[in-house]
Each structure stands twice: as C-alpha cells, then as structure tokens.
N, C-alpha and C positions, 0 to 999 in steps of 0.2 A: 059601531059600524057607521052611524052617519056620521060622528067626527071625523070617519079617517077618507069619508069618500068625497068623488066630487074633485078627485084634484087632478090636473091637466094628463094627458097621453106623454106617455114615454117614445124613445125612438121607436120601439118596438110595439108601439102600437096597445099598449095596455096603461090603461088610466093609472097615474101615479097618486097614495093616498094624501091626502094633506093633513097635516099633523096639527091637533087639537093645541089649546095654548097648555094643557097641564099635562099635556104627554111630553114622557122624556126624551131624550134623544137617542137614546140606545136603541128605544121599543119602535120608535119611528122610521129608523137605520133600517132594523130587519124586515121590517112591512115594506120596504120598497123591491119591485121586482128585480132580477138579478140583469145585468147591462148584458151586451153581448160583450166577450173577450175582442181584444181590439187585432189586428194583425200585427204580428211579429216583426220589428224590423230588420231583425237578420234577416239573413241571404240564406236560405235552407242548404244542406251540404249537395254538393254534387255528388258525391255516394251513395247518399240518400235516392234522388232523384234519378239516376240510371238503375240504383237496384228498382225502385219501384215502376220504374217502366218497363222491367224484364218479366213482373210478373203478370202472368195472365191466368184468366180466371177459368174454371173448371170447361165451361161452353164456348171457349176459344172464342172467347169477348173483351176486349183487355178492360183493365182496369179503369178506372179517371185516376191518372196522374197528375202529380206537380210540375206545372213546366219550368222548366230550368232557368234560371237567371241567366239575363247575358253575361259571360266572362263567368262564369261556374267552370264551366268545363265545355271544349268544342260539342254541338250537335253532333248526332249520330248520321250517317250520312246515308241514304238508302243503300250505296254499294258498300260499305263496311256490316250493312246487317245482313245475316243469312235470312232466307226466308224459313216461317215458322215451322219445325217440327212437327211429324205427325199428334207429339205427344203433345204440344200445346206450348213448348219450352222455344223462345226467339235464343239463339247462340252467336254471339261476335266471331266476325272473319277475324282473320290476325291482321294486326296493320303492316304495312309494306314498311322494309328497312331505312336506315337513311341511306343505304347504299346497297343496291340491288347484289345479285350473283353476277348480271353482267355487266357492273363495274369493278374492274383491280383494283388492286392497294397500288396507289402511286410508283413508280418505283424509287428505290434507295430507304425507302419506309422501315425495310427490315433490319437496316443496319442497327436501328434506335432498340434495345429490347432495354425489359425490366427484371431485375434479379425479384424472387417472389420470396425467398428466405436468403440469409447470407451469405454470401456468394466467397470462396477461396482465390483471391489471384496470384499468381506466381510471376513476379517482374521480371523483367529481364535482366538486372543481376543476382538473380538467385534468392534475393528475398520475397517475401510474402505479404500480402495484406488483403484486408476480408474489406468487401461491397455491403451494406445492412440492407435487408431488404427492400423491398419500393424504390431503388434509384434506379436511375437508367443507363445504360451503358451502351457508347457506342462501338462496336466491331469494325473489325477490318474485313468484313467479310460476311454476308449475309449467314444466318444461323444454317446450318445443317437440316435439312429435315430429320433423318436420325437421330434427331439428340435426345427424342423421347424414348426409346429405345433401348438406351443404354450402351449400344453400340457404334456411338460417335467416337469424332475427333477431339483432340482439342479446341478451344473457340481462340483467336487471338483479336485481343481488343485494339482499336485503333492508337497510331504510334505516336500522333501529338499529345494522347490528352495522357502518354506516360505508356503506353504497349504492354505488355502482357499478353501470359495466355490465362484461359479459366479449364480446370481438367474436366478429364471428363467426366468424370460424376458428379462435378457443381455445376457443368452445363445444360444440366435437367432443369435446373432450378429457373432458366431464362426463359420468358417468352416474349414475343414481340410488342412492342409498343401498338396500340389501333392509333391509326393514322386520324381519327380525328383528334385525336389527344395533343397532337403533333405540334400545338401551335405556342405562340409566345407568354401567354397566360401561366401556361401549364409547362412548361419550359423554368419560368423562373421561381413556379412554387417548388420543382425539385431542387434548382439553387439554395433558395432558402430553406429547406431539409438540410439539403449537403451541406449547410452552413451550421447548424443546429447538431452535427453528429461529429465523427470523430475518425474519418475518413477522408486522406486528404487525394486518393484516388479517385472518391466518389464526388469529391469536388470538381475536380479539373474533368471529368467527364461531362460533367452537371455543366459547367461553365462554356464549356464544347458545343454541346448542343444550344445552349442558349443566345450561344453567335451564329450558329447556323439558322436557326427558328427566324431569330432577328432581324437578320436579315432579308429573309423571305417576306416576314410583313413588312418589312420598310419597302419593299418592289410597290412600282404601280400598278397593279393588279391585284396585290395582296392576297395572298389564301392560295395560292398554287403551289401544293407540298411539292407535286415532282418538278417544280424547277428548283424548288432548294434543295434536297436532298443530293444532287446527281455530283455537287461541288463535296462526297465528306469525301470522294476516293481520291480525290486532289489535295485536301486538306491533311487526311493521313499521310500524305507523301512529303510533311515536312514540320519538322520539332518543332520551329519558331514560329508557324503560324499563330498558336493559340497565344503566344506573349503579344503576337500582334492586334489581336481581336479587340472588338468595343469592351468586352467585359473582362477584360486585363488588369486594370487596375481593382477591381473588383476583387478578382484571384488573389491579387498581391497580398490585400488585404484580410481579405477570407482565411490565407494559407494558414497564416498565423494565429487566428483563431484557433482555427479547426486543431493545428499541431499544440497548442497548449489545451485544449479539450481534450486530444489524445493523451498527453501528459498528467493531467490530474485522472484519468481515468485510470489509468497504468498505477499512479501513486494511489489509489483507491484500492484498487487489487491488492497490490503492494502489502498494503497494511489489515485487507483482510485476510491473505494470505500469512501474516506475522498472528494474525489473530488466533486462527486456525490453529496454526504451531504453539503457541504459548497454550492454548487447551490441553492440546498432545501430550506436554508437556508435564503437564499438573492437571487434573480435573479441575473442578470448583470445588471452593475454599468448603465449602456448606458437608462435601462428601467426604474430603482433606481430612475436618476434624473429627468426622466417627471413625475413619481408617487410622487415624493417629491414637486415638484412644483405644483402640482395639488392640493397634500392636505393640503400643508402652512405648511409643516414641516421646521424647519429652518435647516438651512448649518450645523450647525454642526452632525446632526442625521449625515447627509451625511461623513460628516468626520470619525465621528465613524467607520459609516458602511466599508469606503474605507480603514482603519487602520486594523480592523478587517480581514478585505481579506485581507490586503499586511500580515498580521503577520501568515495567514491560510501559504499562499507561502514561506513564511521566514524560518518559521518550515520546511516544506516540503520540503525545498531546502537544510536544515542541517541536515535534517534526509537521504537524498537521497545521499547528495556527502560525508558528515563526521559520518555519523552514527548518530550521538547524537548531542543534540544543544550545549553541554559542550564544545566539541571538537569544535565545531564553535566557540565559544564563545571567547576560549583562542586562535584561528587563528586572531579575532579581538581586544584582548587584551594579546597580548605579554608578554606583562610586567606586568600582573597580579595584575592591579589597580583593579578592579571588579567593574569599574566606566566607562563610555565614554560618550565623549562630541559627540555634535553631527554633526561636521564636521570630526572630524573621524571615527564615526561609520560610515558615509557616504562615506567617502573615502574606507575606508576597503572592505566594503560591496561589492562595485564596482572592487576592485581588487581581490577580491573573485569571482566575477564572478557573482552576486546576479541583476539581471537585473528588481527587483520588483516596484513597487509604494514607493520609499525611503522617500518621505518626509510624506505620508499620514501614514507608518508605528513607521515613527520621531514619530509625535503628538500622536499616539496613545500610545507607550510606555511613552513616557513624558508628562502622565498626570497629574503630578503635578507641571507643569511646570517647576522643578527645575534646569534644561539644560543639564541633564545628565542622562542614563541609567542605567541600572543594569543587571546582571543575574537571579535579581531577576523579574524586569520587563517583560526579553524576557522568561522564562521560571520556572514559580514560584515552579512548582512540584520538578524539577531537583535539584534548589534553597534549595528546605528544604531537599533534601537527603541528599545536601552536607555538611548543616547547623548542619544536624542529628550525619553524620558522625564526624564532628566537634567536636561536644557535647563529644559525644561518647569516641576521643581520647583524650579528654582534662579529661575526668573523671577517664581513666587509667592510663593516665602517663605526665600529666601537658600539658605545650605549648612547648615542644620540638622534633622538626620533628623528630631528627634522633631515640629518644625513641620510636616516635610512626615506625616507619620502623625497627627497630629492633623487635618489636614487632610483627612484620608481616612477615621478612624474616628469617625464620626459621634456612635455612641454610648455613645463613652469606655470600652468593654470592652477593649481591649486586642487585639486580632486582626481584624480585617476580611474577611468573607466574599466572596465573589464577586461576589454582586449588588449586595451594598453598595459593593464597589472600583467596579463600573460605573457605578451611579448617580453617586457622589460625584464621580466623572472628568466624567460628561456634565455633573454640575454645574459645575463648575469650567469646562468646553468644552474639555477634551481631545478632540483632532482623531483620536488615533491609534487601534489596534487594541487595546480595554480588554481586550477577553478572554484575549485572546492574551498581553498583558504580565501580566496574572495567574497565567496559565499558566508562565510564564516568572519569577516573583518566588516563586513557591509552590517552592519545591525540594521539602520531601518527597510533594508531592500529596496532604495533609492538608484541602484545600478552605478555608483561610483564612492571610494571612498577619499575622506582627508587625514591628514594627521592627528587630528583627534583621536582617530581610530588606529591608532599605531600606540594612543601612549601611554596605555596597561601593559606593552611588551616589555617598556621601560621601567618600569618598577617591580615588574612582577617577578618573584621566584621561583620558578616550578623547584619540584624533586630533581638532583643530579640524571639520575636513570633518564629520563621522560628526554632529554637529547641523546641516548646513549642507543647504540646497535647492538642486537643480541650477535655475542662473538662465542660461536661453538666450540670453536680452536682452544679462544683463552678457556671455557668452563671446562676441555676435557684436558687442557693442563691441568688445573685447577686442580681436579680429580684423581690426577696422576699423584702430585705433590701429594695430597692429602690421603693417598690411600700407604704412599710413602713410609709417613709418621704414624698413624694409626690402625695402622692393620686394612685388611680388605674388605672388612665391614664396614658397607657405610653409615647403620644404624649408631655406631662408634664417635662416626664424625658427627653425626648429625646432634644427640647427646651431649657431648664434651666439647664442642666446639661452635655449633651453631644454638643450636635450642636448648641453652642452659637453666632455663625458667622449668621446663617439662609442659609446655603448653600444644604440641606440636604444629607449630607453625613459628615461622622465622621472618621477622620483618627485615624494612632495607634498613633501619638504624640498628638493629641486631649484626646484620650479616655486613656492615661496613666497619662493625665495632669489631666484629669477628676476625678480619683479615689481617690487622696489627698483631693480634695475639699468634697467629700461627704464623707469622715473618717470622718473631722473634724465636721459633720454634726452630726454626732453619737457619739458623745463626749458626752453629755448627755445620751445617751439612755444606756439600761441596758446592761450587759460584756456579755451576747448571741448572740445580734445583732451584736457586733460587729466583732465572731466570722464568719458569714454570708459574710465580704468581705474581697477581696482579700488584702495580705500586702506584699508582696513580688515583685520580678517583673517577676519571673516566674509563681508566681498566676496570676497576672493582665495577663501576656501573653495565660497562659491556657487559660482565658475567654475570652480574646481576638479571640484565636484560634477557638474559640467557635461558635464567628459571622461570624468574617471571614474565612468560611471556603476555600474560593479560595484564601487564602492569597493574594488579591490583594493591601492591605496596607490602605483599607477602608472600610467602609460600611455605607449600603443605611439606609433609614429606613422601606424599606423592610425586609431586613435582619437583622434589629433590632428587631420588631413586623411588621409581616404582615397583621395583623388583621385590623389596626390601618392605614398601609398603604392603603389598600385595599377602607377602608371609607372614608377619605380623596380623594383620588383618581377619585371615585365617584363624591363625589361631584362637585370636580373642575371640571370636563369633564361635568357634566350638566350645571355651571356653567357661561361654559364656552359657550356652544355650544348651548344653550338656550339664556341667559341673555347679552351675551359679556361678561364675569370677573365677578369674585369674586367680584370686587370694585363698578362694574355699579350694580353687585343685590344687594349689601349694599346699595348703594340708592335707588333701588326701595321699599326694606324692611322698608327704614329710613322715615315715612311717617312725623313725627315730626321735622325732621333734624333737631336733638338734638345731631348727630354724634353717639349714642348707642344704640346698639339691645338687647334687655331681649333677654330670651328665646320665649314669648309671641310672638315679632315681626318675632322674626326669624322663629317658628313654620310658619308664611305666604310661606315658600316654599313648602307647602302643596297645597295652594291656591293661585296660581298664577291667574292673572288678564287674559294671554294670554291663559291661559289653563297648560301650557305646568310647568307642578308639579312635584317637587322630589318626588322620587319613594323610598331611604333609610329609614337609620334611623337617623332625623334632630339633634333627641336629642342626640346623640353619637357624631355628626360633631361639636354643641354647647360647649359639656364638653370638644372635643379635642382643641380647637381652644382657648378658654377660659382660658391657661395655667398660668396666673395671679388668679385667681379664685375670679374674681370680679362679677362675675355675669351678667354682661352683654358685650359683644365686640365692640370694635370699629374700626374705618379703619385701622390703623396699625394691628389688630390683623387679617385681611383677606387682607392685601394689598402684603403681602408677597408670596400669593400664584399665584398672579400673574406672578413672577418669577420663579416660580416651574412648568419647560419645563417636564412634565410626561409622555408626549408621548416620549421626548428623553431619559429618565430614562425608562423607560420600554424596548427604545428600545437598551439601554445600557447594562442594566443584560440580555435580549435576547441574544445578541451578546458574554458578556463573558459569561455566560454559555456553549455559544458554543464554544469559548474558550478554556474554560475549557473539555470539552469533546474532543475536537481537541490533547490538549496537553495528554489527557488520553490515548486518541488513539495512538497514539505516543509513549508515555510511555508503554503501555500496546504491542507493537508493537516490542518494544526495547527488552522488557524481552523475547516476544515469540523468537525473534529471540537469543537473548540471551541463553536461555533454549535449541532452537534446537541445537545450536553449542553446548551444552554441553553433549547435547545426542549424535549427531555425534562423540563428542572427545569417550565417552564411547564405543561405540556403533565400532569405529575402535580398539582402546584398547583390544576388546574382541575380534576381531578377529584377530588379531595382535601379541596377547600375550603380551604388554607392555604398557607403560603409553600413549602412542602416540606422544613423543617429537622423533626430531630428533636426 
C-alpha cells in the first residue's frame, strides 16, 4: 500500500497509484482508476434523436434529450407539433404538400402518362406493338377519366411520335405522369430506358417528350411546365416535327439499336421455342433408354434418336455464334474441299467451341458410311441454294469466277455490298433468296463480299439432284410406264427394279443406275411409252427430286408408295407380335410342309388356331410379297421381312422430318432476320436522307 500511494490526482480527481520499481506492468495497469469514456465523434442518428424527444415520462415531464446536430435532420417547428395529449404522447401534424389542393396540375400535363405493365398498341396499319412498363407516352388527347372503370374509350396516342391507339382494356394500365417529374432530368432517363429495351415505339415517344421538356428548360424562366406543354397539340399535328427536333439524330441512332435488340430477342425466342419442340419430340435421352429397353427396341433406334439431338444443337450452335451453318461450315473447311473426314470434323468442332454428342452426331451424318461428310449432310436446304446458285452462274457465263463477279460488281470496286448483290441478281432474274445467299457467301459478316468468296462454286461438285426441280408430271409418268411392265403392284417395282440389295431403301446412285435397265425394257414397246421416262440426267434428277423431297440422298419405300408401305407394315407388326415372325407363321400356315403357300393357305390368317386373326387386307399382302408372280410364296419370299426393323424406320422418317422442320425453322429464321436488317437499312436511309453506308 505505501508503494502504490502518493502518486498525482487523475482528471477525475482521484489520486493515481505510482508504481513501485519491482512491480510489474500488468499489476500496475489494473490499479489505475478507470478514465472517463471520451465523447463519440459521430453525429448521433436523427432517428435516434426525434424518437427520443417524443418520449415523455410518466408525470408529463419530458425527458433530457440529445440535441440534435446541425444538418441531422430540419428542427421541429412549434406549428408542425400538435400539442401534448391528454395521455402524455406529443403526435406530428402532417406536413403541407409541395403542392397544396388549391394548386392544379399545369395544363397539357395529362397528355404525358406512364404505362404501369405492358401496354398493347395497335398502329395505324393494323400492326401491333407492346410499350414495357415504366415508359411514358404521349396521347393525343388527355386520358378519360373512365378509363378506370373499364368502361372507356379507346386512348389514341399522339401522331408524330408514330399514332396509334391503346384498347381498351390496356388503357387501365396508364396513369398520369405527376407534373413534378416533368422535367428534363427525368425526360432523358426514360430516353435511356427506351434505349436499353426493345421498343422502337417507346422510343420515339421517349424522344418526343424529351424535346418538349428541353425546351422548356432552355426558356428564360425555366421550370414553367404549362408554357411547355400547351405546344404537344400543335406538335401532334405534324409527322415531320419530331425528325426536326434537337434529339433527332439521337433517334436515328437509337432506332437501330433498339431494332437489332428487337431482333436478337425474337432470335432468342426463336430458338427456345425450337427447344421446346425438340423436347416434344423426344423426351431426354436418360428416360429414352429405359423406354427402349423395356420395349426391345434395338441400339440403333437409340443411335438415331442421340444423332438427331446432337445435329438439333449443331445447327443451334451455328446459327447462334456464325449466323448460318455456311459460315460454319467453311470455319471447318478452310480449304474448301466440301468433304471432311471425321477426325477432323471432330477436331475442328472442338476448337470451335462445339461442346455436343460428337460421335453420336459422326454416325448420324455418316449414314452411308462412306467416312466422310458433306454440306450436303449437315444442312441439305442451304446445300441446294448453293447448288441453285451454281446452276444459275454456270448458265450466264460458263465456270469462270471472275465472269460471274464481274457480273455482279457493278462498279468495278472489287467487293459488292448487299444491296448492290440484290439489285444486280433482280437484274439478271435471279428467282432465289438473294438475301439470304449473301448471308451465306459473306463468311466473315463484313457486309460485302469478293471473289474469293465465289471460288469453291468453281470447283465444287454437288450431287446432279441438288440443281434439279421436283417434276410431279415426269414421276407420275414415271409410274405409269412402270406399272406398264410390271403389274400394278408397286412392292414389284420397288423389289425387282429399284431395291435389289433388299435393304429397303434406294439411293440416288441406285435409282439413276435403275433407269437404264428399265429403258431397255421398253425397247419393244410402242415410241409413246417411251416418251413416259426420263433420258437425260436432269430428267432422272427431277424425278428423283420428286421422291426425295428432303434431299437426303435416299428413300424409303414409304416415300416411294405409302399405300403399299402402310400394308406391309401391318402385317409384319401382327406378325410379329402375334405369331413371333413372319417365318414362324409361314409354318404354322405350312400345314403340308411342302415349303409353299397358295393363296388358299395363306387366306388361314383369317383363322387362326389361337384366335388372335389379321384384321387387313390378306390378299393385297399375298400380291405384294409374290413379286416373282408364281402364285404361291415360299420362305425366302417372307424371310426377308424378318430384317425389316419398322419400328426403326418409322422411327427414322419421324426424326428427319423433324429434321427437316428444324432446318426450316432455321432457314425461315435466317431470311426473317435477314429481311428485318433490310428494313432497318431502309428504314435509316429514309430518315437519313442517304443510302446508309458510311
């Protein structure tokens, strides 16, 4: 105790100990009195400080509060505080508006409203386009007060910024703009919304008010809504104002944004709309394969089905990063063989970026197993444009690129733009889709091409068909002749003259090999019939084009006669799903095993032992099968259909049809977008005053 005393007064007025020399510092630390806390140097919240001046203490004595910092929060004013309640509780007046009851809203204020969800407008040529919520829109005509009601008008929007009306049931959705809003600030953060969206309506409205606002704070006065307003009834009464306005070029600018915003939006849908459908289409693969296993469908349906889906994604993926599968195309063939093997289509794919089912997409284009692809395989439509286009310049002006580019660059620059490939094709009476084969000849999407880009037409081979027109006339000659020579079966013809392998299906090297052998079959017959087939190889290609209409470089015998298909088809699924095969009811019919059935015997799949009886027509499945025309069949002539997987063929043309519809969509996808950019090119042009190049 006397080491630690004796040592000076603290602020606080209590002697501090003083620390012996062999005392430590920790012990010393504690023994000293505790400081007082220093004051805070934050600013206490004004939160804080009006709740605690509201309360008051039980004997209507208020409390001691914290006074409020200056710039906390404005003082309390004695006329904004009620006087104290009996109960002891002080209560705030409400504060006065910024704009009393007896001041109006400006006039012309009401014309401005806000769509509050998105709003439907119906233009004045009969088409349509939607307002997103939060933009504002000027009218022609102050709102209705009924519009809440339900039992409004029409609203019709004002005529420069584009006219319109909004019906009446989206005219719920508007209410007025508050006139303090009204000003230039807030004018051009709706600009840059409307810029941001995909509404080239909500634009040109946005830009409307923006020169009216503008205006008014450029006045010497500034901030007087009702002299600006009283000018939109004047401004509605003519189209060309708003091109003339400060924020015109602005629009010019903006429009085109905004319409290729609209456009990838639309191509988004697009393709989840294609999504959607390819689900429809097929489940997922995961449920695919216990459904497949359940019903003894074999591996390859399955193969099909996973080829099918990786080429749905292939396309998707070349339509999404290069526009067109063209442009794809020639990113995997450089060198413009129009062939790939399939370790470098595989490689390429990958360094493109293409992260799909690669091998299950291999097998599916390489169905003829030849070990190589085409651009015919991956995208048959595109294939015949360019085939078309092919045709086309070889019939103006030989196999000479630099002819055919001369013939299209009008003037002698060296590159050809867009418009100019169009014109120059209409000139010439190109029949086909100019825009779209621009699209398609452009690989890097530079907007103009050169003769580079012309010079894989000149080497390249397509298939004969791929320039060829599907000709109905020649295929129901065709049909005629051949039902001629072989009877009126066409399971007959198809058999003995096209599909002599028994594979059922007929390629175009089949079926052009085919049409020699049945000429010489009509060497005998009279110089009419022989008028009836084709002799050329653009005829054989017409008729070819005929069956194959998806140009897939085959056909079924569906797509040769359906009718024919349809019975056969029949029967082997009773067949099958009754008896076990074709082969096992050949024995049971065989009661003589003699190895041959009349018709007599075979008429027994009326009368089955077990009950379970075809339900067709016996004698149509007799004459088709019968294709020798011996009169009665034997095990080779039904052992064949044992081989005939029809549940996989069925579900083969299911799948490319869809296919086919896939790549339509696509195509049809290509031009819309095509078509919009040529309207935008126009469509700036005209307000522009020039062609729209830089």
């Amino acid at each position: 105790g006397d080491a630690c005393s004796g040592g000076p007064a603290s602020a606080s007025g209590v002697a501090s100990p003083r620390r012996a020399p062999n005392m430590p510092k920790y012990l010393w630390t504690a023994m000293l009195p505790a400081a007082p806390m220093p004051a805070s140097p934050r600013r206490p919240a004004a939160g804080a400080a009006t709740r605690a001046a509201m309360v008051v203490s039980s004997d209507s004595s208020p409390l001691p509060t914290p006074r409020a910092l200056d710039g906390a929060r404005p003082k309390t004013t004695p006329a904004s505080v009620a006087p104290a309640a009996p109960d002891g509780v002080v209560t705030l007046a409400p504060l006065p508006s910024a704009r009393g009851p007896s001041q109006p809203s400006p006039p012309g204020c009401d014309l401005v409203v806000e769509a509050r969800a998105a709003v439907k407008v119906v233009l004045d040529d009969a088409s349509s386009d939607k307002v997103p919520a939060h933009h504002w829109i000027v009218l022609e005509s102050p709102l209705p007060a009924d519009v809440g009601d339900g039992d409004g008008r029409e609203v019709k929007l004002c005529a420069c910024a584009g006219g319109g009306t909004i019906p009446q049931e989206a005219a719920q959705l508007l209410r007025p703009v508050d006139p303090l809003r009204l000003h230039a600030l807030a004018a051009e953060a709706n600009f840059q919304r409307a810029i941001r969206g995909k509404s080239v309506l909500a634009l040109r409205h946005a830009a409307h008010v923006l020169d009216l606002l503008g205006e008014r704070d450029h006045e010497p006065n500034g901030g007087d809504v009702a002299r600006a307003f009283p000018t939109i009834a004047s401004l509605t009464t003519s189209s060309a104002t708003l091109r003339a306005s400060p924020s015109c070029e602005r629009l010019k600018r903006a429009e085109a944004l905004v319409s290729s915003q609209a456009a990838a939006a639309e191509r988004w849908k697009h393709s989840q709309e294609m999504e959607e459908e390819r689900h429809n289409v097929y489940p997922p693969l995961a449920k695919n394969e216990e459904m497949f296993k359940k019903t003894g469908v074999c591996q390859s349906a399955l193969r099909i089905q996973k080829g099918c889906q990786a080429l749905d994604e292939f396309l998707e993926f070349a339509h999404r990063r290069f526009g067109n599968v063209v442009r794809l195309w020639f990113m995997l063939d450089p060198e413009e063989n129009m062939k790939l093997g399939e370790k470098m289509f595989v490689r390429r794919c990958l360094d493109l970026g293409f992260r799909g089912n690669l091998q299950a997409l291999w097998h599916y284009l390489d169905c003829d197993t030849s070990g190589s692809t085409s651009l015919l395989e991956v995208d048959a439509k595109a294939a015949c444009i360019l085939a078309h286009f092919q045709a086309f310049l070889v019939d103006l002006g030989g196999n000479d690129t630099d002819v055919w580019f001369q013939m299209l660059d009008g003037n002698r620059t060296g590159r050809v733009s867009k418009s100019e490939f169009v014109t120059e094709l209409q000139r010439l009476k190109y029949t086909g889709p100019a825009r779209l084969l621009f699209e398609m000849l452009d690989r890097g999407g530079q907007g103009m091409i050169t003769t580079q880009d012309f010079a894989f037409l000149a080497k390249w081979e397509p298939r004969p068909y791929l320039h060829a027109q599907p000709d109905i006339e020649a295929k129901e000659a065709f049909e005629r002749a051949l039902f001629e020579v072989y009877g009126e079966w066409p399971f007959k013809i198809w058999r003995k003259v096209l599909d002599r392998d028994g594979s059922m299906r007929v390629s175009w090297d089949e079926f052009r090999a085919a049409v020699p052998r049945i000429t010489r079959l009509f060497a005998h017959m009279p110089a009419a019939w022989h008028a009836l087939l084709p002799r050329t190889e653009r005829e054989i290609a017409n008729v070819w084009r005929a069956y194959d209409q998806d140009t897939s470089g085959w056909i079924s015998l569906g797509e040769f006669h359906k009718a024919t298909f349809d019975v056969l088809v029949s029967f082997k699924l009773w067949a099958q799903s009754s008896h076990g095969g074709p082969s096992a009811l050949f024995r049971k019919l065989d009661h003589n095993d003699n190895g041959r059935l009349s018709l007599d015997e075979f008429e027994g799949c009326y009368s089955m032992e077990d009950g379970r009886d075809f339900r067709g027509d016996i004698e149509a499945v007799f004459d088709h099968l019968d294709i020798w025309g011996n009169g009665f069949l034997t095990q080779h002539d039904v052992a064949w259909m044992e081989l005939w997987d029809t549940e996989l063929a069925a579900l083969e043309g299911q799948l490319r049809q869809h296919s086919r519809q896939v790549m339509g969509g696509h195509l049809q996808c290509a031009m819309r977008r095509s078509a919009s950019y040529g309207r935008a090119r126009s469509r700036t042009a005209r307000l522009t005053g020039s062609d729209g190049r830089s």
